[in-house]
Residue frames as qw, qx, qy, qz and C-alpha x, y, z in Angstrom:
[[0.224, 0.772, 0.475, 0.359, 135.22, 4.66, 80.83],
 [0.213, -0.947, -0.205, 0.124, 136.26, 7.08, 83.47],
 [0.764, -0.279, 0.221, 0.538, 139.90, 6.95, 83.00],
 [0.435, 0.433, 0.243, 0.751, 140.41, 9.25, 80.08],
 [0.135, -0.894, 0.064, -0.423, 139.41, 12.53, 82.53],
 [0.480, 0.232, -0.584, 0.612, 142.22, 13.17, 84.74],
 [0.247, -0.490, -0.634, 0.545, 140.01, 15.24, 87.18],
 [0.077, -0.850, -0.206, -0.479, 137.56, 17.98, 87.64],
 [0.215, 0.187, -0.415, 0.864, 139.24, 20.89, 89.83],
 [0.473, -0.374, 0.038, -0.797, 137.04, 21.47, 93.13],
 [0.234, -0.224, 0.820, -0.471, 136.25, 19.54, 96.21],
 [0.669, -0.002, 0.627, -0.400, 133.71, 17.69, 94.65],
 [0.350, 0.384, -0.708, -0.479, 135.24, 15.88, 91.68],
 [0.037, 0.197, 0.976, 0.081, 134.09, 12.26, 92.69],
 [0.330, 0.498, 0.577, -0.557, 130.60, 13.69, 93.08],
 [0.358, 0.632, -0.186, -0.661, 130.41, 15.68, 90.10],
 [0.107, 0.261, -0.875, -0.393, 132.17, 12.71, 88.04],
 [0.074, 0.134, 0.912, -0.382, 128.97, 10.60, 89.76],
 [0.341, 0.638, 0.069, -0.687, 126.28, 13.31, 88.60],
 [0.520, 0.563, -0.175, -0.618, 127.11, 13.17, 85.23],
 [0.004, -0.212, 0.905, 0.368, 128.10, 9.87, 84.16],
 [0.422, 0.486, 0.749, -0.155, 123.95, 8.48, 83.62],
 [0.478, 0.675, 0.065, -0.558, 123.72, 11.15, 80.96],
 [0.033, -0.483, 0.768, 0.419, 125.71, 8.55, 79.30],
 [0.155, 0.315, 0.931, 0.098, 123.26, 6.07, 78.43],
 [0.356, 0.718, 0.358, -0.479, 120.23, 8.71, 78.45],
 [0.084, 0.772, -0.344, -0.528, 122.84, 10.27, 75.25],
 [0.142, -0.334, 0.878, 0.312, 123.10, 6.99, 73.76],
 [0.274, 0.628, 0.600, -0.413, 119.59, 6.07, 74.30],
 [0.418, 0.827, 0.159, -0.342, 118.80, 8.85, 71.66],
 [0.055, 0.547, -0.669, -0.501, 121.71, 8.09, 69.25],
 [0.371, 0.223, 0.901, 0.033, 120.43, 4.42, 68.83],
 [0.406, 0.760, 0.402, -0.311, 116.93, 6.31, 67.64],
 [0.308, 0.850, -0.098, -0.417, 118.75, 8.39, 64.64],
 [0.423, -0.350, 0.732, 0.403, 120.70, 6.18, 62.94],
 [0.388, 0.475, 0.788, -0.042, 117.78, 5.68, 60.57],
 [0.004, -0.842, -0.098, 0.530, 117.17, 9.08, 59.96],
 [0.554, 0.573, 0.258, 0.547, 117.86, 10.72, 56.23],
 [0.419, 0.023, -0.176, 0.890, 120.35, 13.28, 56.35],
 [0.155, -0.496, -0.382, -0.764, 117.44, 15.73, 55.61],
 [0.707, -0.631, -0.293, -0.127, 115.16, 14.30, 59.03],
 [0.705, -0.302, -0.182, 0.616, 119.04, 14.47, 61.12],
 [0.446, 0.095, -0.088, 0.886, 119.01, 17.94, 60.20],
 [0.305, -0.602, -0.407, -0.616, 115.97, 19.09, 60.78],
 [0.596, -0.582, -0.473, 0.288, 116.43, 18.28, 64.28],
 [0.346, -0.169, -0.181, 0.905, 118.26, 21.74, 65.33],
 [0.283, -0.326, -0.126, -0.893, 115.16, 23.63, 63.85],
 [0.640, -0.520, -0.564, -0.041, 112.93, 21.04, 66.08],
 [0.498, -0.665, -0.449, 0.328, 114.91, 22.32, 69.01],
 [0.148, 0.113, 0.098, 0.978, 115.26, 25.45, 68.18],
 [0.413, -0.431, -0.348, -0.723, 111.52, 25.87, 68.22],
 [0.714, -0.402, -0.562, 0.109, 111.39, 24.07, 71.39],
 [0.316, -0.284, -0.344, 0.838, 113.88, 26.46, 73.31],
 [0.090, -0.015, -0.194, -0.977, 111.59, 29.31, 71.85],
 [0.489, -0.483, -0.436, -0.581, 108.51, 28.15, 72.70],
 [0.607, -0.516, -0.459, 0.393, 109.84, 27.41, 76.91],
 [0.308, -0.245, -0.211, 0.895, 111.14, 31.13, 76.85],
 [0.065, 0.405, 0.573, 0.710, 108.48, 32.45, 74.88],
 [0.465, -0.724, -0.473, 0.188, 106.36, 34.00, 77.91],
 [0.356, -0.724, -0.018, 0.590, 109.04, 36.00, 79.20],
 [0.368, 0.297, 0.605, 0.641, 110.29, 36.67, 75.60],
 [0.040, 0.753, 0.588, 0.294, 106.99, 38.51, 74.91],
 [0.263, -0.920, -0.198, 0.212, 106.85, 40.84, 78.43],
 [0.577, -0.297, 0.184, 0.739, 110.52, 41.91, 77.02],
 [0.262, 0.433, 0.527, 0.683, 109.27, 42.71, 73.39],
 [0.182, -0.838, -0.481, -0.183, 106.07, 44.61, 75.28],
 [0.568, -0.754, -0.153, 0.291, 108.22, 46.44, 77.52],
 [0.366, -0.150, 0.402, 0.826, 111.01, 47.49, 75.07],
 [0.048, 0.652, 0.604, 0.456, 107.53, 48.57, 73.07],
 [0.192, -0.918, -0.321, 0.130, 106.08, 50.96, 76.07],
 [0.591, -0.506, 0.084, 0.623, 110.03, 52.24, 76.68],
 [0.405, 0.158, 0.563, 0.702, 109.88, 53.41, 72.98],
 [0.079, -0.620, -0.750, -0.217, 106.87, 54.75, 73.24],
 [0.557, -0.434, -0.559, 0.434, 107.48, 56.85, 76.31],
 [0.033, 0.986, 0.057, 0.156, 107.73, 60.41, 76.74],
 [0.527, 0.358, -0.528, 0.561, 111.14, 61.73, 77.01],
 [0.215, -0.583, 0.364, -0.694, 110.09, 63.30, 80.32],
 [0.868, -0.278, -0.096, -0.400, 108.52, 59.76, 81.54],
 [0.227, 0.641, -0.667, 0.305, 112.13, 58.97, 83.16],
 [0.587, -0.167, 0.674, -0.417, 110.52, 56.94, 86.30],
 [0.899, 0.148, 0.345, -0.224, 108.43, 54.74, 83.95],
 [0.546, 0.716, -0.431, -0.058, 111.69, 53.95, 81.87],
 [0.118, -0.544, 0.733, -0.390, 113.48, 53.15, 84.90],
 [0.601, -0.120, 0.592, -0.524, 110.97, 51.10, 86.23],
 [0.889, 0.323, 0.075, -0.317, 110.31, 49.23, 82.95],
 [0.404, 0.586, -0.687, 0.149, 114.53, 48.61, 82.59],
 [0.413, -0.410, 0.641, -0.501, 114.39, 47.30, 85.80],
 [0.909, 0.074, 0.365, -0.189, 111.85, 44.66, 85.32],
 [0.666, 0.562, -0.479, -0.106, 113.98, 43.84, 81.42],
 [0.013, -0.663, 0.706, -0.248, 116.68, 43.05, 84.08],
 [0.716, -0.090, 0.515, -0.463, 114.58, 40.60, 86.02],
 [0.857, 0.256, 0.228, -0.385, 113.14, 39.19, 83.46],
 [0.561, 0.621, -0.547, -0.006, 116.38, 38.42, 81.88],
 [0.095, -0.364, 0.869, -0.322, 117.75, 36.54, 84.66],
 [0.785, 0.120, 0.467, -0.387, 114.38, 34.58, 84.77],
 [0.622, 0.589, -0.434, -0.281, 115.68, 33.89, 81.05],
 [0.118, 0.656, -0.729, 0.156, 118.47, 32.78, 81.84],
 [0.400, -0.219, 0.754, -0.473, 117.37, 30.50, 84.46],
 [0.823, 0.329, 0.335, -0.320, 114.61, 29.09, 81.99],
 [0.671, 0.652, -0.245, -0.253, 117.13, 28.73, 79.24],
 [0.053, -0.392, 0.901, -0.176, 119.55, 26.34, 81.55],
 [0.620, -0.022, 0.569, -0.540, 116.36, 24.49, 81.65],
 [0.867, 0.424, 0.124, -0.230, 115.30, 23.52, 78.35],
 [0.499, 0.666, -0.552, -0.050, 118.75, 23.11, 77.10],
 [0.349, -0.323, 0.837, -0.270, 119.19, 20.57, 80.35],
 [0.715, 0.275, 0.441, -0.468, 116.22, 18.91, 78.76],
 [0.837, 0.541, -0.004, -0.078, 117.30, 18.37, 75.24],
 [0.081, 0.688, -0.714, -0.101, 121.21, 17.39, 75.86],
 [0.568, -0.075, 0.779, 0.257, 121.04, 13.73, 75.64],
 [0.656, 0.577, 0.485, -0.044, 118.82, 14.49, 72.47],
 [0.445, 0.886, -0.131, 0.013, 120.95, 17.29, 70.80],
 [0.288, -0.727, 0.618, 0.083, 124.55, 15.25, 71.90],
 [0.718, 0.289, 0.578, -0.257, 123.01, 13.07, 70.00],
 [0.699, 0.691, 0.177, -0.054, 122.90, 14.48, 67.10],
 [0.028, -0.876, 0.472, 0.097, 126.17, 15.97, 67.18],
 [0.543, -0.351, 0.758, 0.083, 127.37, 12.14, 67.62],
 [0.707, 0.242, 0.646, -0.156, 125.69, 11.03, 64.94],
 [0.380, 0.923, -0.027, -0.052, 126.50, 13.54, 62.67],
 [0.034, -0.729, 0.678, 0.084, 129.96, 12.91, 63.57],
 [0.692, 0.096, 0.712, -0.071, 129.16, 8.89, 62.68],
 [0.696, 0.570, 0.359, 0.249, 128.16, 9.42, 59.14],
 [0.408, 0.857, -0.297, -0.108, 130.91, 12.21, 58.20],
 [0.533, -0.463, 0.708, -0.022, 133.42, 9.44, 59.93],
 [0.758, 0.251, 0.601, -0.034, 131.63, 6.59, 57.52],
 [0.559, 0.745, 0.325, 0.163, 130.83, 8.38, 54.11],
 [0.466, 0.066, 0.104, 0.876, 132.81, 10.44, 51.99],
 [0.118, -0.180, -0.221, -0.951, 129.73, 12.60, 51.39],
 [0.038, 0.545, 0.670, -0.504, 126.61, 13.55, 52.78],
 [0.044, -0.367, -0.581, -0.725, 123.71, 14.59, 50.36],
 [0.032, -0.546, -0.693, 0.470, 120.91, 16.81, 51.72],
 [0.265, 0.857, 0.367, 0.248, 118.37, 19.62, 50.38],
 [0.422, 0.226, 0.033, 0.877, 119.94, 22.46, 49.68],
 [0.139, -0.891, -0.315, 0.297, 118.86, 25.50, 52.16],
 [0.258, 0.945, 0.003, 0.202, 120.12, 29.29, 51.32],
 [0.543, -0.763, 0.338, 0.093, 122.71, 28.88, 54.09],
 [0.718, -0.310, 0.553, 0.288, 124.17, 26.27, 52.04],
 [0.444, 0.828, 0.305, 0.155, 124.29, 28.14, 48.94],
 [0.250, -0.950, 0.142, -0.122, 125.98, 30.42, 50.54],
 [0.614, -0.663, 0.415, 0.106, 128.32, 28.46, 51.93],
 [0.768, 0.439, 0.374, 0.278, 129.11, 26.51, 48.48],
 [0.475, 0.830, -0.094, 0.276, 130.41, 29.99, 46.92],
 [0.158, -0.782, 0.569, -0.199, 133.26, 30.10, 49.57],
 [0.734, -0.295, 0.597, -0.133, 133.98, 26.61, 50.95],
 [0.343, 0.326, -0.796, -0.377, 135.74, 23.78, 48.50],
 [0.154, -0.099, 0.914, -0.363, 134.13, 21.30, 50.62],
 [0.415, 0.503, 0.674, -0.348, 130.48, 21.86, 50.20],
 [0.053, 0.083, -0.623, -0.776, 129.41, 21.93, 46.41],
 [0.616, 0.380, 0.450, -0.523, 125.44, 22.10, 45.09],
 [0.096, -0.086, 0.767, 0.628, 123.96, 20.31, 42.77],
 [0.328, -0.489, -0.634, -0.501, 120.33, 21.20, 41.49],
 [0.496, -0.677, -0.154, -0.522, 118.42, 21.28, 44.67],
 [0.854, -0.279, -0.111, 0.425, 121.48, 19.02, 46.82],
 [0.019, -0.867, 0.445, -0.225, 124.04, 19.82, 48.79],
 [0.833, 0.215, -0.372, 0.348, 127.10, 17.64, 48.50],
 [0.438, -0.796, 0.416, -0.032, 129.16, 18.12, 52.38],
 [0.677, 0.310, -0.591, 0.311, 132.72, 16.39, 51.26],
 [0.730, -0.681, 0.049, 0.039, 134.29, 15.00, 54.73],
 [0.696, -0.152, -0.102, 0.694, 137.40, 15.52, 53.81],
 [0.118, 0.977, 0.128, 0.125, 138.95, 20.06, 54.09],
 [0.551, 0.364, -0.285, 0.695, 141.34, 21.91, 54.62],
 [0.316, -0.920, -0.152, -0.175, 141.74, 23.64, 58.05],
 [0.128, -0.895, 0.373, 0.207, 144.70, 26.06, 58.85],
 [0.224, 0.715, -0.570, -0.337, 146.19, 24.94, 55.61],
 [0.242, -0.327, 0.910, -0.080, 145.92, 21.35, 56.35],
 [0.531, -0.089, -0.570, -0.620, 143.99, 18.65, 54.56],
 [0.421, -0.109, 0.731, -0.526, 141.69, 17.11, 57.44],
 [0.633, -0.215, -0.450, -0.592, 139.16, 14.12, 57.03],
 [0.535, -0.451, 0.336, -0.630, 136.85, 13.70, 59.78],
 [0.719, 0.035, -0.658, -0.221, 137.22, 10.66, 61.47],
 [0.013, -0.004, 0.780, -0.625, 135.80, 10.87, 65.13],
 [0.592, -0.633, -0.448, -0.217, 132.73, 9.75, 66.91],
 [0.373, -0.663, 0.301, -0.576, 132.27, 10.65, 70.31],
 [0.507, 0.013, -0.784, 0.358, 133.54, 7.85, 72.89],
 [0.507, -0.660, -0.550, -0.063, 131.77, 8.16, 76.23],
 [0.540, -0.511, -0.223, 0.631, 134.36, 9.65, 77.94],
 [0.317, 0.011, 0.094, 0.944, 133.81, 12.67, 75.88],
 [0.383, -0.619, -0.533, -0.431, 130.27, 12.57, 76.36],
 [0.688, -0.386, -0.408, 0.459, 131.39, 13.04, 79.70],
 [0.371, -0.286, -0.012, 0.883, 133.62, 15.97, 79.31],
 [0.133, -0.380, -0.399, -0.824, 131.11, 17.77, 76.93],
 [0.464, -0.765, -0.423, -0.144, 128.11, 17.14, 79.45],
 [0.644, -0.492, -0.346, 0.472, 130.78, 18.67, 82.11],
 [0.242, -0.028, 0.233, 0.942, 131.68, 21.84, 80.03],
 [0.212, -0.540, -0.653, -0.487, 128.27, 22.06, 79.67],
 [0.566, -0.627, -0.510, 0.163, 127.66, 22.39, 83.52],
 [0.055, -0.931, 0.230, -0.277, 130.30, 25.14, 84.00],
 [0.769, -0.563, 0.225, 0.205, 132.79, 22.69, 85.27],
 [0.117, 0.784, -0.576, -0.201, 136.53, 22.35, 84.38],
 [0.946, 0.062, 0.317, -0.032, 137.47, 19.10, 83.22],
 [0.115, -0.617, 0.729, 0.274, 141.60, 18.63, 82.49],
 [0.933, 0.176, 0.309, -0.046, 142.12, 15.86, 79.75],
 [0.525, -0.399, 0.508, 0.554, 145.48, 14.64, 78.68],
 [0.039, -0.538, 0.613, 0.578, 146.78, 14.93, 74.85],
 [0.141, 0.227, -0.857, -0.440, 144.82, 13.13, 72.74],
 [0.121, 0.366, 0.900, -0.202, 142.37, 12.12, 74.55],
 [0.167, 0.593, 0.731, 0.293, 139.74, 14.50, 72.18],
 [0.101, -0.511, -0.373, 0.768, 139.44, 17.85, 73.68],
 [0.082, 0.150, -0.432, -0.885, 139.11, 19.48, 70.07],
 [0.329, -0.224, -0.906, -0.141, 136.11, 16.85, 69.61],
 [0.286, -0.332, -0.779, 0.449, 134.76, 17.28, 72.91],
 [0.027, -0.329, -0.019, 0.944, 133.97, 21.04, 72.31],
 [0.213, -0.025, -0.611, -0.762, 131.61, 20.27, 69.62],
 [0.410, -0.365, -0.835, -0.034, 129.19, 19.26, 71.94],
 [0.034, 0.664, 0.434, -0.608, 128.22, 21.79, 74.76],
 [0.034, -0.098, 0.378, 0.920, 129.25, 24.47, 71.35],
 [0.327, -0.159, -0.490, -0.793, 125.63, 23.40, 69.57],
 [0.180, -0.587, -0.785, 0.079, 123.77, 22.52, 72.35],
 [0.126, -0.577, -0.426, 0.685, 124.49, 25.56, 73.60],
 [0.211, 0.185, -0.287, -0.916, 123.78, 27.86, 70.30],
 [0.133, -0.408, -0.865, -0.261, 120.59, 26.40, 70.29],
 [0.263, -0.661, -0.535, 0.456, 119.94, 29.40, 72.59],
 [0.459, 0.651, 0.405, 0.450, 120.54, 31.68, 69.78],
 [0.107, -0.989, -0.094, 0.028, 122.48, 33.83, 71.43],
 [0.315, 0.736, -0.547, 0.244, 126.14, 33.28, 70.71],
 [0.906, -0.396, 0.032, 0.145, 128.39, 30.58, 71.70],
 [0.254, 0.800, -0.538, 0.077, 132.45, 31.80, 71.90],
 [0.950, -0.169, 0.077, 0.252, 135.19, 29.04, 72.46],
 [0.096, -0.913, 0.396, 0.009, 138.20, 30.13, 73.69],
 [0.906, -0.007, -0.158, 0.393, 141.53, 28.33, 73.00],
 [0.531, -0.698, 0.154, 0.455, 145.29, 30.00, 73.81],
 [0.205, -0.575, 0.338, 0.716, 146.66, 30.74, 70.72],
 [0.431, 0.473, 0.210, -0.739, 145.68, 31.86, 67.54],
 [0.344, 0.100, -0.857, -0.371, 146.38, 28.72, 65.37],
 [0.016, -0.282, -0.958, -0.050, 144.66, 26.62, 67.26],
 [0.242, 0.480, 0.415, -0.734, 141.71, 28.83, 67.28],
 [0.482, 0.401, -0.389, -0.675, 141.59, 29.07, 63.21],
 [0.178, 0.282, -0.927, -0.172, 142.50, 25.35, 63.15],
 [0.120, 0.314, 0.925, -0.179, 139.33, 24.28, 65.40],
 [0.511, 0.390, -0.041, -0.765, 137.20, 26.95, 63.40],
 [0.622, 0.428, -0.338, -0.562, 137.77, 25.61, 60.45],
 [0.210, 0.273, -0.931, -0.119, 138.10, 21.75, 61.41],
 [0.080, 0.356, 0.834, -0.414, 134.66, 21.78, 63.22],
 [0.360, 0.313, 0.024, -0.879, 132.80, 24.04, 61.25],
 [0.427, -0.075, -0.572, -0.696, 131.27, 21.82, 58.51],
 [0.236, -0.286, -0.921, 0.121, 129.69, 19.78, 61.49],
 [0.078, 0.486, 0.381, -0.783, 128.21, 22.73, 62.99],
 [0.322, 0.266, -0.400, -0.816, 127.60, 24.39, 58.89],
 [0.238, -0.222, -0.885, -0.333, 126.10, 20.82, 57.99],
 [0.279, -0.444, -0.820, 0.230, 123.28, 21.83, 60.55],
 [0.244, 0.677, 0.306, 0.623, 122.91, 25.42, 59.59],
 [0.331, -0.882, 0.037, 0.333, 124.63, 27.35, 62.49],
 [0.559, 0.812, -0.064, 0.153, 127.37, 29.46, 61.72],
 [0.722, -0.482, 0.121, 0.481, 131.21, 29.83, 62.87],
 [0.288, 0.893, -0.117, 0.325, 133.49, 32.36, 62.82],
 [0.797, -0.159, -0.327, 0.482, 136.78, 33.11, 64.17],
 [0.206, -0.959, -0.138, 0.139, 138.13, 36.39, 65.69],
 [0.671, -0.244, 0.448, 0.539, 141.55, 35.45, 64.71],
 [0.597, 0.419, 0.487, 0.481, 140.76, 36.32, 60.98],
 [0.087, 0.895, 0.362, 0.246, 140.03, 40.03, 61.65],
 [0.248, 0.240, -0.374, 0.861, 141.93, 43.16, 62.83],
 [0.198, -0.441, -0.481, 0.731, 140.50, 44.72, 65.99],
 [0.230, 0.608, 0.432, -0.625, 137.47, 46.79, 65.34],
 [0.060, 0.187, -0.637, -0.746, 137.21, 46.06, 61.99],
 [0.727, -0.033, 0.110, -0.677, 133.57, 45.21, 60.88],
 [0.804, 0.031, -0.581, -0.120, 134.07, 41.88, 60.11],
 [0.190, 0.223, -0.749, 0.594, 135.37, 41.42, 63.85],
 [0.473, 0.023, 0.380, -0.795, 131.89, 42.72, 64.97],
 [0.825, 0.035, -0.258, -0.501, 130.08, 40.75, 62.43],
 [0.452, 0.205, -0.848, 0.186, 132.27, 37.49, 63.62],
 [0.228, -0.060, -0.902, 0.361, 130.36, 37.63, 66.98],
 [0.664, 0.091, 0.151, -0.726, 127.00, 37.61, 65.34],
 [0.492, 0.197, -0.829, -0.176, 127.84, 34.13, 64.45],
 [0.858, -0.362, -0.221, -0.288, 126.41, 31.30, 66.25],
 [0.814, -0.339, 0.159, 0.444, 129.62, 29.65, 67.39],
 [0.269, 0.883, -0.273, 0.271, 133.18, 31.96, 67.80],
 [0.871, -0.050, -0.051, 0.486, 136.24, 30.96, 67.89],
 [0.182, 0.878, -0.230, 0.379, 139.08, 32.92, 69.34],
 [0.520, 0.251, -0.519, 0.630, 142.11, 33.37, 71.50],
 [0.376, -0.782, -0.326, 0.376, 141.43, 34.51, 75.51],
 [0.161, -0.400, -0.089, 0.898, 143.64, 37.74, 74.76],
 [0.012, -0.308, -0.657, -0.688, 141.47, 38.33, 71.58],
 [0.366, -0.661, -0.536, -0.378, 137.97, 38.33, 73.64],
 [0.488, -0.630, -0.544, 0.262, 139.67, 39.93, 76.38],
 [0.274, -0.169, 0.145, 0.936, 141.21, 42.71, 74.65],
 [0.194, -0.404, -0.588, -0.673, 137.71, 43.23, 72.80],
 [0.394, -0.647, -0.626, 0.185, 135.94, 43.59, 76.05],
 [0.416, -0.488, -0.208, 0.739, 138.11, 45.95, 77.18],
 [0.159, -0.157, 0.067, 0.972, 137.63, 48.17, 74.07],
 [0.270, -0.578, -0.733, -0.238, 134.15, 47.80, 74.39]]
């Protein structure tokens, strides 16, 4: 099972490999459970944890809102109690942070899950019927793929991404449960040609935009950035996050900005590192 990672960089690769292989079974474990599931109940899960990460941050959440409330409030001349109320924001963000590695540690065997499963029935079926939400309205007037009919939406599994006709036909193999639960962690994890990497990505991507704050995936050049936009998006679209690429836009054009109000962005490393800079 282990054979298809070549190695994690860092003096503790056997450890680390050791660490994360049980989240295999925990990750199966909760696929078994959704096979059952109507497309409708398999998507609903991402608002389930969605409301879940928002109700573990919801505490600190608040003292932000209250505290961005007084700061408004303030007199211009009340310069200490500004200070003093940025200050805490700061804190209280890093406490975020710290609570939002939690719950999202909590719901990865359950939301790698879905991702597998979801990638199970666009593998199986040609289509995938489900109520029609506004998102997917939306998406219907642009997309050949996804078509409505009455109150349905009709995801085709086969598209076109960077010009090519794709139909989807991976599942997740363990050893990319693996490499997703490791990309997850902040490790590096090297994997040869073929062995899924495009695939693999789809898995920290929506656990992690379950934190509703932007997820960016970086690749090296700007095909394969458009290509894994637009060859992973309906899995991500079929579950009502969005995806954008940075590729598609000139440099400080609005649609660049709006691209990374998306849930999941795609882009090239000189792309998000030339944008930083003219930030």
């Amino acid at each position: 099972m282990l054979g298809g990672i070549s190695k994690f960089f860092g003096n503790k690769a056997d450890k680390d490999v050791k660490e994360i292989t049980p989240y295999v079974g925990k990750i199966n474990a909760e696929f078994d459970k959704l096979k059952d599931l109507s497309n409708d109940q398999l998507r609903a899960k991402t608002a389930e944890f969605k409301s879940r990460v928002n109700d573990y941050l919801s505490e600190i959440d608040s003292e932000v809102a209250d505290l961005r409330a007084e700061i408004e409030k303030a007199n211009i001349t009340e310069i200490e109690k500004k200070e003093t109320a940025y200050d805490r924001i700061d804190e209280l963000e890093k406490e975020r942070d710290e609570k939002l590695e939690e719950i999202l540690e909590q719901l990865l065997p359950e939301a790698f899950a879905v991702v597998k499963e979801t990638a199970r029935r666009f593998t199986e079926m040609d289509t995938l019927v489900a109520t029609a939400t506004d998102m997917d309205r939306n998406l219907a007037a642009q997309k050949a793929n996804i078509l409505i009919s009455g109150n349905e939406v009709i995801y085709q599994t086969s598209w076109d991404a960077a010009g090519q006709e794709v139909t989807w036909n991976m599942v997740h193999y363990d050893v990319q449960l693996i490499g997703g639960v490791a990309l997850h962690k902040g490790n590096v994890a090297e994997m040869q040609t073929g062995e899924g990497k495009t695939l693999v990505s789809t898995l920290p991507a929506y656990l992690n935009a379950l934190g509703q704050r932007g997820v960016h995936i970086v690749t090296v050049n700007d095909y394969l950035a458009r290509r894994d936009a637009e060859w992973n998006a309906p899995i991500f679209q079929f579950h009502g996050l969005s995806v954008d690429c940075l590729d598609y836009y000139r440099p400080h054009s609005p649609e660049r900005k709006n691209a990374y109000l998306a849930d999941i962005t795609y882009g090239t490393n000189n792309e998000f590192g030339f944008d930083y800079l003219r930030d």
